[in-house]
C-alpha positions, 0 to 999 in steps of 0.5 A: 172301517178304514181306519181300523185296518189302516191302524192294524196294518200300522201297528204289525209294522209298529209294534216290532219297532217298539220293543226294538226301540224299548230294548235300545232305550234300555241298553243305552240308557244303561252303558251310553249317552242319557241324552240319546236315549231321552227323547225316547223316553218322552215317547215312550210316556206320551204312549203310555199316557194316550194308551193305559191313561187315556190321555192325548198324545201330546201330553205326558203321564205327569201333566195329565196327573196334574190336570186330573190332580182329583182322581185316585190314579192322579193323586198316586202318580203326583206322590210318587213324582213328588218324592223325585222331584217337588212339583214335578207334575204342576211344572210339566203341566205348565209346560205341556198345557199350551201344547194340549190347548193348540192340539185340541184347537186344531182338533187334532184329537178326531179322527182323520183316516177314513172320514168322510169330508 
C-alpha cells in the first residue's frame, strides 16, 4: 500500500514535469542544440520502454526489440530501426546488455518502497 500512494504522490509532481519536459524536448530539438535535448530523448525511450513495452528501466525500445527479436512487435521495431540505420537494435543491445545483466543482479527490478526487511 505504500508504495502505491508514495507512486501516485510521485506521479501528481511527475507527470507536469514530463509534458514540461516533452514540450522542451521539442522545441529545442527543433531550433536549438540536438545535443541538449538528447539525453532527453533517451529518457523519454527508457520510459516508454519500462511503460507501453514492459521492459526495464535501464534499457531502451531498440535493445528490448533485440532481446525479444521473436515477437511481432519486436520484428516491427527492428525494420523500422533498420531503414535508419542497419543493425541498430543489435548495437544498442550489445551496448545496453551489460547495464540490464548488473540491473537485474542487484535486482534493482523488485520492489523497494513499502517492503518489509
Amino acid at each position: 500500500m505504500k508504495e502505491r500512494l508514495a507512486g501516485t504522490i510521485l506521479l501528481c509532481a511527475l507527470v507536469p514535469l514530463a509534458i514540461l519536459g516533452y514540450l522542451l524536448i521539442v522545441i529545442v530539438g527543433t531550433f536549438g542544440s540536438v545535443k541538449r535535448v538528447r539525453q532527453g530523448v533517451r529518457a523519454l525511450d527508457h520510459f516508454v520502454n519500462a511503460t507501453i513495452f514492459n521492459g526495464y528501466a535501464c534499457e531502451s525500445i531498440s535493445s528490448h526489440a533485440w532481446r525479444n527479436r521473436h515477437k511481432k512487435w519486436a520484428k516491427f521495431v527492428i525494420k523500422l530501426t533498420d531503414f535508419f540505420q542497419k543493425d541498430h537494435c543489435k548495437r544498442a543491445n550489445r551496448r545496453e546488455q551489460p547495464i540490464v545483466d548488473l540491473y537485474l543482479s542487484k535486482k534493482l527490478d523488485k520492489q523497494t518502497v513499502g517492503k518489509q526487511i
